[in-house]
MOPAC internal coordinates of N, CA, C and O (Angstrom, degrees):
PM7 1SCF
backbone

  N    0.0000 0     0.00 0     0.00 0    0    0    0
  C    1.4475 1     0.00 0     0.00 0    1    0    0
  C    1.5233 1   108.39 1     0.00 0    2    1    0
  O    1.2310 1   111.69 1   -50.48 1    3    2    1
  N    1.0213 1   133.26 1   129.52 1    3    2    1
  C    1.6480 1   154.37 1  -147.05 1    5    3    2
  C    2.0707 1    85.07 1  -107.33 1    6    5    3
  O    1.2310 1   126.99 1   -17.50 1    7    6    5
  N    1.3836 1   104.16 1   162.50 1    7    6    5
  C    1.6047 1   123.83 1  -146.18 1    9    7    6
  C    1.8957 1    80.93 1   -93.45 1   10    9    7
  O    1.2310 1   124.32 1   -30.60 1   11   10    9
  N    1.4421 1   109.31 1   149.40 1   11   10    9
  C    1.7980 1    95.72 1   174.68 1   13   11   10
  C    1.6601 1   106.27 1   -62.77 1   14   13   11
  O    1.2310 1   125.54 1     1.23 1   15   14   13
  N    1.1620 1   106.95 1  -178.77 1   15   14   13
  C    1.2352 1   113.28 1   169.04 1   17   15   14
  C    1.6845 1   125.66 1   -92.72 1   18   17   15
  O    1.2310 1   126.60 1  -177.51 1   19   18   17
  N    1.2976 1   104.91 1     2.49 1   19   18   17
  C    1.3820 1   122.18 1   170.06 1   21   19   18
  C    1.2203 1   120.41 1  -176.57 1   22   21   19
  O    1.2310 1   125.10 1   -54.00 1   23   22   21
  N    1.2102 1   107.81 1   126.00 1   23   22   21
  C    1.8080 1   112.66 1   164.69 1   25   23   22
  C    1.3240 1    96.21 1  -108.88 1   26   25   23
  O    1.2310 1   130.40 1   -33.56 1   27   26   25
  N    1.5717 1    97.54 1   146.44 1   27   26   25
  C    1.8306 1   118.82 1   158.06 1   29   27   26
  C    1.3644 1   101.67 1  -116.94 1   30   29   27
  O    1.2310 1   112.20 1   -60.43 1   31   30   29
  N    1.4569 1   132.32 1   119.57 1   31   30   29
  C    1.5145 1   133.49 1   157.80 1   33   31   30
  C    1.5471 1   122.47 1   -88.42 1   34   33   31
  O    1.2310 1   127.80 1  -109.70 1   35   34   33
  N    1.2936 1   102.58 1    70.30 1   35   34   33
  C    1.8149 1    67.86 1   165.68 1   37   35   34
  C    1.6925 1    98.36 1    83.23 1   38   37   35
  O    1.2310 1   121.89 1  -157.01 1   39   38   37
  N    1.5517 1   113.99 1    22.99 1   39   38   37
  C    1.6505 1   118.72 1   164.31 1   41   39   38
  C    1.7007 1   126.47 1   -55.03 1   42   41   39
  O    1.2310 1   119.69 1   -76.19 1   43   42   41
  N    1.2232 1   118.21 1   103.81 1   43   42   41
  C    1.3182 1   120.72 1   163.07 1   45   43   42
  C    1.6515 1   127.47 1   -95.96 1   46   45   43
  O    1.2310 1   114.28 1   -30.41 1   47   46   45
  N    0.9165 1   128.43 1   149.59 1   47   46   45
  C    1.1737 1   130.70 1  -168.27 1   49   47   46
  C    1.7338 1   109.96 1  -154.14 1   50   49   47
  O    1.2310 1   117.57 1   -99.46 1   51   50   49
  N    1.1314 1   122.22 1    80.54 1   51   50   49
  C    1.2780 1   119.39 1   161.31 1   53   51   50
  C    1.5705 1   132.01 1  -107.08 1   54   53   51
  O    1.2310 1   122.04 1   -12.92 1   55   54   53
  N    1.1415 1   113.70 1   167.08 1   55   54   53
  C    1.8727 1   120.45 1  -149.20 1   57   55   54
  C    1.2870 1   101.83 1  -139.44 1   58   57   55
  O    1.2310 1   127.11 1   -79.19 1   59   58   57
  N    1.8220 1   103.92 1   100.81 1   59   58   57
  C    1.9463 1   103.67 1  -173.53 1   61   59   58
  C    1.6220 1   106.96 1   104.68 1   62   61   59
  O    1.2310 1   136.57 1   -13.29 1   63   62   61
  N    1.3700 1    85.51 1   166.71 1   63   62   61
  C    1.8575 1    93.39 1  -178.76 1   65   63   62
  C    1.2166 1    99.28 1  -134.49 1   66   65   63
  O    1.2310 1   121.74 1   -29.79 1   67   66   65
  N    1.8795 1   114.27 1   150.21 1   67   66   65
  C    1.3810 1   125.85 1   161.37 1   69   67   66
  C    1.9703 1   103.19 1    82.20 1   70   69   67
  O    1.2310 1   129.71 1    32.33 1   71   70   69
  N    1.3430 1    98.88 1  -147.67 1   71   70   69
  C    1.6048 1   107.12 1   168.25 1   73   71   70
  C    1.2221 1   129.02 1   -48.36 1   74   73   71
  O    1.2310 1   115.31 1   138.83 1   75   74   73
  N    1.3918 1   126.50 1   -41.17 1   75   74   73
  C    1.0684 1   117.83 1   152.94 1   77   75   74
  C    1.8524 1   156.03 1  -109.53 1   78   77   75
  O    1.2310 1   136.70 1  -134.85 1   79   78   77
  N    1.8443 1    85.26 1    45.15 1   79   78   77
  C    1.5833 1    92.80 1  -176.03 1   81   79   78
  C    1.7448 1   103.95 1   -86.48 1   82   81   79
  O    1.2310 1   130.65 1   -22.55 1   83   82   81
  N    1.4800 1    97.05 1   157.45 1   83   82   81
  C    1.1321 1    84.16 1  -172.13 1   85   83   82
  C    1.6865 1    95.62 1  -125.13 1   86   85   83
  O    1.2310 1   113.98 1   -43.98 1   87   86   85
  N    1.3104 1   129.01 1   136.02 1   87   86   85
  C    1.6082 1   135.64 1   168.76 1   89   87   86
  C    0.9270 1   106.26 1   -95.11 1   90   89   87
  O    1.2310 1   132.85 1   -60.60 1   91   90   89
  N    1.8309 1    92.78 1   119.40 1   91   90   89
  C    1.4653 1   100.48 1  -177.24 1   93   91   90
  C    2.3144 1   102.47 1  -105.99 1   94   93   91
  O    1.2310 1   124.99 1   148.72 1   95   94   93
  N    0.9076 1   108.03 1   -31.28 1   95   94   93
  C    1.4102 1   117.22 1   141.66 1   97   95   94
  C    1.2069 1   159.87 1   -34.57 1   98   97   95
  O    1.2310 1    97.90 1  -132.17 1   99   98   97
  N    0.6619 1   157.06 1    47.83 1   99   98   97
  C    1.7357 1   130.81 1  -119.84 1  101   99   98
  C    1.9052 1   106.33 1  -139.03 1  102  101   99
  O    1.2310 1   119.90 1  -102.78 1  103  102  101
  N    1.2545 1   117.80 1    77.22 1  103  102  101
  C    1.3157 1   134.96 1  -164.63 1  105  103  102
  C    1.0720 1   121.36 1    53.35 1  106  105  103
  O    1.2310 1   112.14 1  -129.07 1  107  106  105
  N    1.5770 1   132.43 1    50.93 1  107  106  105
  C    1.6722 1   129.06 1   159.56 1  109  107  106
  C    1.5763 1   124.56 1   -36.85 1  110  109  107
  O    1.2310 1   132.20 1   -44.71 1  111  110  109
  N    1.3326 1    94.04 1   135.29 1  111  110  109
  C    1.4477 1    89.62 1   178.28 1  113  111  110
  C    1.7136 1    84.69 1  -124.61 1  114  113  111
  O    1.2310 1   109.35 1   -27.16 1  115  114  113
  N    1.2903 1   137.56 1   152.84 1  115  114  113
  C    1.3132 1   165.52 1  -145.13 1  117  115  114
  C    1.8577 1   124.73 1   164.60 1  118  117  115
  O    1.2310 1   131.04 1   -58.03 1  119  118  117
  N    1.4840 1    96.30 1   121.97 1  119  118  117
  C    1.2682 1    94.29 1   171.18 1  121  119  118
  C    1.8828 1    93.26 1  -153.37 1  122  121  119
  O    1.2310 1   133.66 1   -59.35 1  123  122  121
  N    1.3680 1    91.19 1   120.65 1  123  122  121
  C    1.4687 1   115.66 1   171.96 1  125  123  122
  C    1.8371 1   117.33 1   -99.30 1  126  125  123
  O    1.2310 1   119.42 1   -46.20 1  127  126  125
  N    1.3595 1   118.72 1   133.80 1  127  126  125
  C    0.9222 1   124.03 1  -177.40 1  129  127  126
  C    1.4839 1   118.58 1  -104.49 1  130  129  127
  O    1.2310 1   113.62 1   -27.09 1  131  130  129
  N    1.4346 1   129.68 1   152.91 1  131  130  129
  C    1.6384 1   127.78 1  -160.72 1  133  131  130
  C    1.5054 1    90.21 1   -65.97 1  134  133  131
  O    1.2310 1   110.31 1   -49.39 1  135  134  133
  N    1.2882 1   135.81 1   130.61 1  135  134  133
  C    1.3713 1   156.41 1   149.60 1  137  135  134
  C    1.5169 1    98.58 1    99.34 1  138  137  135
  O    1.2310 1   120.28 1  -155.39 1  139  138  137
  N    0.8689 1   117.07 1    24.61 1  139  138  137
  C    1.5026 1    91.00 1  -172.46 1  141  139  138
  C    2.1613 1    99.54 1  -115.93 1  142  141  139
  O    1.2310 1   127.75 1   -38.78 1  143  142  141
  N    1.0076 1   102.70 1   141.22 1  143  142  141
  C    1.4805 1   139.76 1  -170.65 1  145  143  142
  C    1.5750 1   111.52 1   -45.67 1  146  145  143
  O    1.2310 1   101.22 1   -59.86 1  147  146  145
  N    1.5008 1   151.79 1   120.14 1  147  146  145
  C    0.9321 1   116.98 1   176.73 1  149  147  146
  C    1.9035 1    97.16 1  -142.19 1  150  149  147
  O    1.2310 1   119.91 1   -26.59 1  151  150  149
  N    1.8751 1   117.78 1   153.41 1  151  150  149
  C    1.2418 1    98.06 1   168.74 1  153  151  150
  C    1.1409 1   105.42 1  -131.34 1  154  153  151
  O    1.2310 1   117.79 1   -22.65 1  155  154  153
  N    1.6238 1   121.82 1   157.35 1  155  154  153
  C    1.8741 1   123.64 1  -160.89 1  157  155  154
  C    1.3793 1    94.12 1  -101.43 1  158  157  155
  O    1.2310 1   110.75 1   -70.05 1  159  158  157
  N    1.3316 1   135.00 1   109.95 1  159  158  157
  C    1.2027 1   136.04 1   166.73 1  161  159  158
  C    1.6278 1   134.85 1   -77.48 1  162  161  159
  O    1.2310 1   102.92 1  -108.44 1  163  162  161
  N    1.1405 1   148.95 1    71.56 1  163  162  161
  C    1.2430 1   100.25 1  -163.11 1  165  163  162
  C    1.7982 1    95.33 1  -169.01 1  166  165  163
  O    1.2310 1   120.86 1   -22.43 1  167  166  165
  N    1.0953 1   115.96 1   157.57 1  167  166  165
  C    1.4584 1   104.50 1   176.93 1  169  167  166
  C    1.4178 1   140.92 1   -94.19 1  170  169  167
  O    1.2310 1   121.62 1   -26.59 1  171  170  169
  N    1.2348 1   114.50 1   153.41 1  171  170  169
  C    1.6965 1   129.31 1  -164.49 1  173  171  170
  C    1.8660 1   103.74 1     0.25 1  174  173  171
  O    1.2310 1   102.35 1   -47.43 1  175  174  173
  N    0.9580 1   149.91 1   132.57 1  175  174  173
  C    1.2956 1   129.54 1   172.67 1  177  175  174
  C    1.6952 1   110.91 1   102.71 1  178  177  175
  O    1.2310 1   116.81 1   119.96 1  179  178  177
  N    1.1615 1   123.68 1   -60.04 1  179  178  177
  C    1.0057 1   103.19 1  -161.75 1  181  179  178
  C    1.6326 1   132.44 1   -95.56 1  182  181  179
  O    1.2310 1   126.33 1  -128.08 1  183  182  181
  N    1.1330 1   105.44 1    51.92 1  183  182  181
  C    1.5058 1   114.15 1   154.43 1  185  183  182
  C    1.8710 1   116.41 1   109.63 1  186  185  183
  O    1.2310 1   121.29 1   171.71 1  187  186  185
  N    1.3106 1   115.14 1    -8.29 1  187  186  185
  C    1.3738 1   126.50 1  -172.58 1  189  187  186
  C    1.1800 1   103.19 1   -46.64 1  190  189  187
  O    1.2310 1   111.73 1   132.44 1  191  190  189
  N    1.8986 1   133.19 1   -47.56 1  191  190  189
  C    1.2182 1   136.50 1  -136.05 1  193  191  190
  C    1.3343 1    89.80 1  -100.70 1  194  193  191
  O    1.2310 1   116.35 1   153.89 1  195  194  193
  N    1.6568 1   124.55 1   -26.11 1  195  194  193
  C    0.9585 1   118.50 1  -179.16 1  197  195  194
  C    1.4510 1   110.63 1   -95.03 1  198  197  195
  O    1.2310 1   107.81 1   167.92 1  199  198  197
  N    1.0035 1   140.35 1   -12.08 1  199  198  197
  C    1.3861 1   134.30 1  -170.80 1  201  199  198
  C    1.8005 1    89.70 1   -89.16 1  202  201  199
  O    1.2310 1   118.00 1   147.27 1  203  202  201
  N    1.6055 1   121.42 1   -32.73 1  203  202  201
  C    1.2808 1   100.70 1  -177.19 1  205  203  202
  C    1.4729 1   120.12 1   -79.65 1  206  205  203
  O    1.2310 1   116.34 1   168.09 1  207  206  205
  N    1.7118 1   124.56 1   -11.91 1  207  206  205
  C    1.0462 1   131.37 1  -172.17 1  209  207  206
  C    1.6876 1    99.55 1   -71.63 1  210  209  207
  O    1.2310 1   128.30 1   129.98 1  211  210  209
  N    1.4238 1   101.62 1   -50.02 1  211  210  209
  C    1.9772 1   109.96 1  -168.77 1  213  211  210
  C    1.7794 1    82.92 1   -52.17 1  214  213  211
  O    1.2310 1   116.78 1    98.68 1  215  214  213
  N    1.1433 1   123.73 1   -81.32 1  215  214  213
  C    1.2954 1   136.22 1  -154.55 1  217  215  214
  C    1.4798 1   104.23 1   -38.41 1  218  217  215
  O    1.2310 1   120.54 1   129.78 1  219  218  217
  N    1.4835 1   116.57 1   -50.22 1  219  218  217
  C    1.4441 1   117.82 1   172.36 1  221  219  218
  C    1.7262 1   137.49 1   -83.52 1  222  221  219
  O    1.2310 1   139.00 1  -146.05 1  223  222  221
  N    1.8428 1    80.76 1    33.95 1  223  222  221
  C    1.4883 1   102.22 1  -164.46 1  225  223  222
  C    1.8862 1   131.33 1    18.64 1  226  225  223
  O    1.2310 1   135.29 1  -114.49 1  227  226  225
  N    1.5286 1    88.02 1    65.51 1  227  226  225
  C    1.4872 1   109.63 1   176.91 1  229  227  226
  C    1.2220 1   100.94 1  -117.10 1  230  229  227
  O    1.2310 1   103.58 1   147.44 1  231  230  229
  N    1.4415 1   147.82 1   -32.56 1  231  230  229
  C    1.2495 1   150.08 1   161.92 1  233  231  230
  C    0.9968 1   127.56 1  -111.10 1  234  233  231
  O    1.2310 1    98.93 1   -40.58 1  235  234  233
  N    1.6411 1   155.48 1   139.42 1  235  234  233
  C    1.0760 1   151.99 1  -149.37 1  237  235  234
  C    2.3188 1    97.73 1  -128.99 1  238  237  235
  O    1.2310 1   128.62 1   -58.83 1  239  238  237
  N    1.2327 1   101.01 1   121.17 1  239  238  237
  C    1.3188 1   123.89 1   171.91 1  241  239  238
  C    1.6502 1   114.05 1   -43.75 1  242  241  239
  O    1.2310 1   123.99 1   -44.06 1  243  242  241
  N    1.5366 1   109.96 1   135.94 1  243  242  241
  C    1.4230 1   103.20 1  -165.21 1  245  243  242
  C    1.8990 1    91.75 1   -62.79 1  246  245  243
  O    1.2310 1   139.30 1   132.32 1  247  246  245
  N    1.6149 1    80.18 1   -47.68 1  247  246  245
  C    2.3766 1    79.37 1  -155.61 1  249  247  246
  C    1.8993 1    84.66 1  -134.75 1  250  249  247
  O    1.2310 1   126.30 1   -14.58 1  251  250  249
  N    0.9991 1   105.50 1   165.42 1  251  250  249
  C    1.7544 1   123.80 1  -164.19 1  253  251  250
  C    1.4106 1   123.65 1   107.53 1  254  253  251
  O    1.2310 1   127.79 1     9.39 1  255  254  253
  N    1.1876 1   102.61 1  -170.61 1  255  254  253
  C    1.5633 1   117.27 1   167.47 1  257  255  254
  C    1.6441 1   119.22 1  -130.49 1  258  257  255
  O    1.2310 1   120.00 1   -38.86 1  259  258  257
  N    1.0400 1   117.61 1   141.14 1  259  258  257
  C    1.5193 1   139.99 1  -158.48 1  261  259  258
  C    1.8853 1    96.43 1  -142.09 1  262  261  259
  O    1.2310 1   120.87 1   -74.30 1  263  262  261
  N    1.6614 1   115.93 1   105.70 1  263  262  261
  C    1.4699 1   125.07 1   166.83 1  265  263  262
  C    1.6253 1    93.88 1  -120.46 1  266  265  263
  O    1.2310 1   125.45 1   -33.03 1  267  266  265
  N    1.4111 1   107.14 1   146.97 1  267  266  265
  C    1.4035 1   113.08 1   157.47 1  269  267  266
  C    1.8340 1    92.47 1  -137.68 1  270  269  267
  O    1.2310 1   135.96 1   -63.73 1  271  270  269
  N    1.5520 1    86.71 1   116.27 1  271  270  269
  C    1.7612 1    96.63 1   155.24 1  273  271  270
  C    1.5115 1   114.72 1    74.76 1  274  273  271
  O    1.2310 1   136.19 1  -160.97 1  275  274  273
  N    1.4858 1    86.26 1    19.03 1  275  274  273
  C    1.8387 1    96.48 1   172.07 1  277  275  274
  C    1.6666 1    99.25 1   105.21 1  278  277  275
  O    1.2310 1   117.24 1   172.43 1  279  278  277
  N    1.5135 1   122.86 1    -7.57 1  279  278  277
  C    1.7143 1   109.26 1  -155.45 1  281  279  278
  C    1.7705 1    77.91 1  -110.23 1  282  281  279
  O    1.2310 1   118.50 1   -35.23 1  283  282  281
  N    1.6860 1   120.47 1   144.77 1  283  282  281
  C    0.9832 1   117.28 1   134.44 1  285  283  282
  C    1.4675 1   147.07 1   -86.61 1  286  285  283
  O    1.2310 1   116.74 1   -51.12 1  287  286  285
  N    1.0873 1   123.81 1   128.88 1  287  286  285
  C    1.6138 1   129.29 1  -163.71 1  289  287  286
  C    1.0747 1   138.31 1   -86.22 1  290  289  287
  O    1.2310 1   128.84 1   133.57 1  291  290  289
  N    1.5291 1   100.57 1   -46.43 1  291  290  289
  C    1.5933 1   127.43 1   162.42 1  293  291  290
  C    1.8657 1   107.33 1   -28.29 1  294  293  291
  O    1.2310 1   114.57 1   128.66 1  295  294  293
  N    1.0427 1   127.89 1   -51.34 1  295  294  293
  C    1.3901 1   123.89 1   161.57 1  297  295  294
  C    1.4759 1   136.43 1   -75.97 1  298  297  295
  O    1.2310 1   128.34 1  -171.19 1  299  298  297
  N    1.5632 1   101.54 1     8.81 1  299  298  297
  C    1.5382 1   114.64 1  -167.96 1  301  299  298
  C    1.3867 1   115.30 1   -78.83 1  302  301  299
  O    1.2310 1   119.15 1   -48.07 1  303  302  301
  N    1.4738 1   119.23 1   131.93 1  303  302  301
  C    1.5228 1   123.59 1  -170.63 1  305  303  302
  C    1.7504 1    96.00 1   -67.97 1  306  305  303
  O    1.2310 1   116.96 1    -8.55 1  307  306  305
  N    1.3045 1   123.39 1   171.45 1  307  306  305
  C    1.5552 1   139.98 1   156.78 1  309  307  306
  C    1.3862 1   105.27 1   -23.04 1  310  309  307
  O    1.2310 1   120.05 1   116.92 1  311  310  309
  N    0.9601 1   117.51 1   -63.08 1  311  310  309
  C    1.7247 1   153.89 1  -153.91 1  313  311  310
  C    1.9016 1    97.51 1   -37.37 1  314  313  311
  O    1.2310 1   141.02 1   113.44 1  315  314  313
  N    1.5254 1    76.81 1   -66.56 1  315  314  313
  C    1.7220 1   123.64 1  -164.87 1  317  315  314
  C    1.7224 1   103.65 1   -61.24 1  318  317  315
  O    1.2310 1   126.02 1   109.49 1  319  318  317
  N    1.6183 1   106.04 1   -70.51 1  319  318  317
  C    1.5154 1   114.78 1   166.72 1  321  319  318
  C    1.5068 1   113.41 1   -48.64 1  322  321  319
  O    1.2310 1   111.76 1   134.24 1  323  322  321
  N    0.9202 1   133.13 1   -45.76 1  323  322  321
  C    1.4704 1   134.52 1   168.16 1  325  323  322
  C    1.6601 1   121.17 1   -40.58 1  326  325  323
  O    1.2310 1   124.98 1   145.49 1  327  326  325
  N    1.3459 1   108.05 1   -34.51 1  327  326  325
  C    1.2968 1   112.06 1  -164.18 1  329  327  326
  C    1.6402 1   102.09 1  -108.73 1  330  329  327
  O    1.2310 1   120.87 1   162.72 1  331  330  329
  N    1.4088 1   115.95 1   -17.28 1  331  330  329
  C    1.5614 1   106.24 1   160.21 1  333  331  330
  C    1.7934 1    95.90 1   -95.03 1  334  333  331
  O    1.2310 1   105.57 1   157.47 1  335  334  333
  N    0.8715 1   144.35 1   -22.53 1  335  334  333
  C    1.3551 1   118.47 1   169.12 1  337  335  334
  C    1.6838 1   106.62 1   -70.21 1  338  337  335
  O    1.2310 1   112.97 1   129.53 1  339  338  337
  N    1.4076 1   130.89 1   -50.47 1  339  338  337
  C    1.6314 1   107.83 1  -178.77 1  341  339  338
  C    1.3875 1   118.53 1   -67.75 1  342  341  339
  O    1.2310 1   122.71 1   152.14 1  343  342  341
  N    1.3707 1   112.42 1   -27.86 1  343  342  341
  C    1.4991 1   116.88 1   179.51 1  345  343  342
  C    1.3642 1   123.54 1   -73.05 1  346  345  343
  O    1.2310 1   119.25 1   156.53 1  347  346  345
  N    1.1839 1   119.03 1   -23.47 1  347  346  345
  C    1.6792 1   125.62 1  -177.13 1  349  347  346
  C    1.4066 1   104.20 1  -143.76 1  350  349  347
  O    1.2310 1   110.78 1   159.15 1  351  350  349
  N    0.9092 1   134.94 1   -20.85 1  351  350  349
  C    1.5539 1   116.62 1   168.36 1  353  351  350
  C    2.1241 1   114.44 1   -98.10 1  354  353  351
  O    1.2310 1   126.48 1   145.11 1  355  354  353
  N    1.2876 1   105.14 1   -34.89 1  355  354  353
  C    1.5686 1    99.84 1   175.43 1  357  355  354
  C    1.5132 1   114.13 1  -128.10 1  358  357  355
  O    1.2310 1   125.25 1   -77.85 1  359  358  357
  N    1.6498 1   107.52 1   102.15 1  359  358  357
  C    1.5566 1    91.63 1  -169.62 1  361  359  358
  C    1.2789 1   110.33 1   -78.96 1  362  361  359
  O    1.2310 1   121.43 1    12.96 1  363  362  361
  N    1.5595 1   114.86 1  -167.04 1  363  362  361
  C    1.4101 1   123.98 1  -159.82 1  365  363  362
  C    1.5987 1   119.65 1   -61.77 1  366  365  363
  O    1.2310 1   129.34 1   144.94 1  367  366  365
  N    1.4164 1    99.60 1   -35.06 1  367  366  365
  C    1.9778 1   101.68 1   169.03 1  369  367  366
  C    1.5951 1   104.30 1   -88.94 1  370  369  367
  O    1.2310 1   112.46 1  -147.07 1  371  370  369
  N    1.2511 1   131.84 1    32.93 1  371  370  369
  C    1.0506 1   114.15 1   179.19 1  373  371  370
  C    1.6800 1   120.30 1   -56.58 1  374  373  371
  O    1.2310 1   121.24 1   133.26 1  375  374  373
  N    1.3159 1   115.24 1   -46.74 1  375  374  373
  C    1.3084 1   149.03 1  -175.04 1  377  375  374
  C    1.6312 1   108.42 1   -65.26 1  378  377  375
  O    1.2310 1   122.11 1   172.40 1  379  378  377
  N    1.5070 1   113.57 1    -7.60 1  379  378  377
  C    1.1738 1   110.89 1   166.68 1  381  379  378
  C    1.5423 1   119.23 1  -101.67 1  382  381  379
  O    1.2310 1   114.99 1   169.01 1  383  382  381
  N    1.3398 1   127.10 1   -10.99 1  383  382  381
  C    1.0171 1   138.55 1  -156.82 1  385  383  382
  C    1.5596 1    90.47 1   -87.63 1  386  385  383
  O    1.2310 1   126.30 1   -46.26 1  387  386  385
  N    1.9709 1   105.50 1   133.74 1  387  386  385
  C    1.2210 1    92.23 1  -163.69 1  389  387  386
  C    1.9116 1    77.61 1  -147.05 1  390  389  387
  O    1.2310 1   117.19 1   -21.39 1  391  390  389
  N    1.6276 1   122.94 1   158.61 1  391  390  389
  C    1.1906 1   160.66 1   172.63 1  393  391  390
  C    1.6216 1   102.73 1   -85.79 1  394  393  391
  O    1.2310 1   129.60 1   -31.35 1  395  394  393
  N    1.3922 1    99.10 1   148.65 1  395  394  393
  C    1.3956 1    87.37 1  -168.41 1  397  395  394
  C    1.6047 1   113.50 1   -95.36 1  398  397  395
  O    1.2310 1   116.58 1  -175.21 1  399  398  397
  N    1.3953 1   124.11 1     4.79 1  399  398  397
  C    1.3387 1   132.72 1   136.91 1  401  399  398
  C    1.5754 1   103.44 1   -47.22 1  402  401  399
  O    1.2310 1   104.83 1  -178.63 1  403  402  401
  N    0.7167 1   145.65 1     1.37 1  403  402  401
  C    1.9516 1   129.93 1  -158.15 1  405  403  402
  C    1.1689 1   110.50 1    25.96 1  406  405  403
  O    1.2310 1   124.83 1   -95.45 1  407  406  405
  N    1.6147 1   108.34 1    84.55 1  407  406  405
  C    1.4606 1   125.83 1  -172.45 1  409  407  406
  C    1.4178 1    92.90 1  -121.69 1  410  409  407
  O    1.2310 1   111.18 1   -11.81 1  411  410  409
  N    1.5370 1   134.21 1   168.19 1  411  410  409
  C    1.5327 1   100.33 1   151.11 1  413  411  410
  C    1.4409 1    82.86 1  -107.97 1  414  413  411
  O    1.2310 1   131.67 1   -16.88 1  415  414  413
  N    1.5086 1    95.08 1   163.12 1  415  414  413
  C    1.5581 1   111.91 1   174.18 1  417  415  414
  C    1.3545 1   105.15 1   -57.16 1  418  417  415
  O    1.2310 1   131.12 1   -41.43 1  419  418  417
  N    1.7273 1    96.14 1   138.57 1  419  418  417
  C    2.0524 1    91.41 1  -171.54 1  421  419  418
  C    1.3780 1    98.64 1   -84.15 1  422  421  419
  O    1.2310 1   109.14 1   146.63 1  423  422  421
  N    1.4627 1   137.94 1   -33.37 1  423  422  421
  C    1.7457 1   119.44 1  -178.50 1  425  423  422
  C    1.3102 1   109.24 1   -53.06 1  426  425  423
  O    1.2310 1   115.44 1   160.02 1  427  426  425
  N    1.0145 1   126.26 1   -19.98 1  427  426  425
  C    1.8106 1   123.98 1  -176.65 1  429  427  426
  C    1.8014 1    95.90 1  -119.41 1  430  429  427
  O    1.2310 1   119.42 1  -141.21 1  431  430  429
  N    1.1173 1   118.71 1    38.79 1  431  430  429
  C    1.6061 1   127.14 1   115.97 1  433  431  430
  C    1.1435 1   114.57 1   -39.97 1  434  433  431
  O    1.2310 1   104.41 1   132.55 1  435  434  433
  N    1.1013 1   146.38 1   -47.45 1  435  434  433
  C    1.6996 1   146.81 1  -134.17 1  437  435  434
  C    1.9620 1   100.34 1   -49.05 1  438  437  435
  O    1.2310 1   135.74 1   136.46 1  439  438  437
  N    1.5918 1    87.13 1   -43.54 1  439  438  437
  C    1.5738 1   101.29 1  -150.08 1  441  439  438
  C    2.0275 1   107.88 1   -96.26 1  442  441  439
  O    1.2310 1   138.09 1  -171.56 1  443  442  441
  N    1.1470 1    82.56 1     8.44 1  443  442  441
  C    1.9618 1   100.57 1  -144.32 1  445  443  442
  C    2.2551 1    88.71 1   -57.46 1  446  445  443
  O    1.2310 1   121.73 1   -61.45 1  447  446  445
  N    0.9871 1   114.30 1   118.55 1  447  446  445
  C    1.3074 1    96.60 1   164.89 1  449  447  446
  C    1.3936 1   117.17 1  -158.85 1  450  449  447
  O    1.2310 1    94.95 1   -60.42 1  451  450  449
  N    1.3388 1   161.30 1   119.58 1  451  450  449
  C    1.5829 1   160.30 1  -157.06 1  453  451  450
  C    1.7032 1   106.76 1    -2.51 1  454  453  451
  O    1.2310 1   109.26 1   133.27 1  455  454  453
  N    1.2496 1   137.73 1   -46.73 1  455  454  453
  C    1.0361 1   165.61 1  -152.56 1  457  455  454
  C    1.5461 1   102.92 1   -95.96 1  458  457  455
  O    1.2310 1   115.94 1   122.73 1  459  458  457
  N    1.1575 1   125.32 1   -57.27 1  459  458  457
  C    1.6982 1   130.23 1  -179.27 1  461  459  458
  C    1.7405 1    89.99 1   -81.60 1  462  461  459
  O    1.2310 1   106.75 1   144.03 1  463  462  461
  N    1.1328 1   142.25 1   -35.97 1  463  462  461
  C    1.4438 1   138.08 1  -145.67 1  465  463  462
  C    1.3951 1    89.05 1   -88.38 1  466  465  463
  O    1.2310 1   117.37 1   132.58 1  467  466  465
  N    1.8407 1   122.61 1   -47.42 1  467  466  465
  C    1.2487 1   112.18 1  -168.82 1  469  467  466
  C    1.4677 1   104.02 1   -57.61 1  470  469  467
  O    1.2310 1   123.37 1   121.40 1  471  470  469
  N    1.8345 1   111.14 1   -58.60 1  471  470  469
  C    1.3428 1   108.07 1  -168.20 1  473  471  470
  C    1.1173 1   118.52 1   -68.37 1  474  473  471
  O    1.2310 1    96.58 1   177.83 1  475  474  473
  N    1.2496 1   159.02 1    -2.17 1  475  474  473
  C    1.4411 1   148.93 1   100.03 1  477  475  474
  C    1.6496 1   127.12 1     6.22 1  478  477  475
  O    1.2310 1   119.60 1   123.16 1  479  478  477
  N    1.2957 1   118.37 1   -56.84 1  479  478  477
  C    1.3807 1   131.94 1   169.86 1  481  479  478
  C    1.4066 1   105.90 1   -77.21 1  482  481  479
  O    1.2310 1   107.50 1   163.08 1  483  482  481
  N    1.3240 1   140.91 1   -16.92 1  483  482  481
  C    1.0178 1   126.36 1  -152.98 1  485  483  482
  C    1.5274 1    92.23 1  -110.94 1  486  485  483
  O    1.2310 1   123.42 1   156.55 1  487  486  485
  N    1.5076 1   111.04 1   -23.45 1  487  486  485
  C    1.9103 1   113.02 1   174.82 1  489  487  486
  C    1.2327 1   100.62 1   -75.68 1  490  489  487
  O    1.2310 1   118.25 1   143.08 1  491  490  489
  N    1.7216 1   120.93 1   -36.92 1  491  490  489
  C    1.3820 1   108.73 1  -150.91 1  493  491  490
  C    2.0192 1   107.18 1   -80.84 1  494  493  491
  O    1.2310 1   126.09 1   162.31 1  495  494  493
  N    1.3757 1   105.89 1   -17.69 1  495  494  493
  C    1.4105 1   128.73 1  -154.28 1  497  495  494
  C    1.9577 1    93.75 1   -74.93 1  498  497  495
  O    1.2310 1   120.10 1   180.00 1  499  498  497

């Protein structure tokens, strides 16, 4: 049997210091398995955008644990998060994928930078 594809331990996520931080988190526990289906329910506020950002290693969790695929992350330098966000969250044409406004799709932002933007215009042209 192969490692899930995600654990959440005990995810915190708070925004601000002192009186006015606000937890939008408040100890997730999550464990996702390789193929298996999942939907974020929940209303305006409470934490979806952020639980998908931690998960899509764009934001890093105040206090918990965060593994994908056996690796833990929650302690992962730039370096590290970088390479599960281009490697599994934005693949290599991400930056080509385009709306028919000529928008680029904002979830495949990940990678968006002077360099991907030119070559983008330069496939789509």
């Amino acid at each position: 049997m192969s490692a899930p594809l995600v654990i959440v331990d005990r995810l915190v996520k708070q925004f601000g210091d002192g009186d006015t931080a606000v937890t939008v988190l408040k100890g997730l526990d999550l464990t996702l398995e390789v193929g298996e289906f999942v939907a974020l329910l929940g209303p305006s506020g409470s934490g979806k955008s952020t639980l998908l950002s931690i998960l899509g290693t764009l934001m890093r969790p105040t206090e918990g644990r965060l593994t994908m695929l056996g690796e833990p992350l929650v302690d992962a330098d730039d370096v590290q998060l970088a390479h599960w966000s281009r490697n599994y969250f934005a693949p290599d044409d991400a930056h080509s994928d385009r709306v028919s406004s000529g928008v680029e799709v904002p979830v495949k932002a990940v990678r968006r930078s002077i360099g991907h933007r030119k070559r983008a215009n330069e496939i789509h042209e």
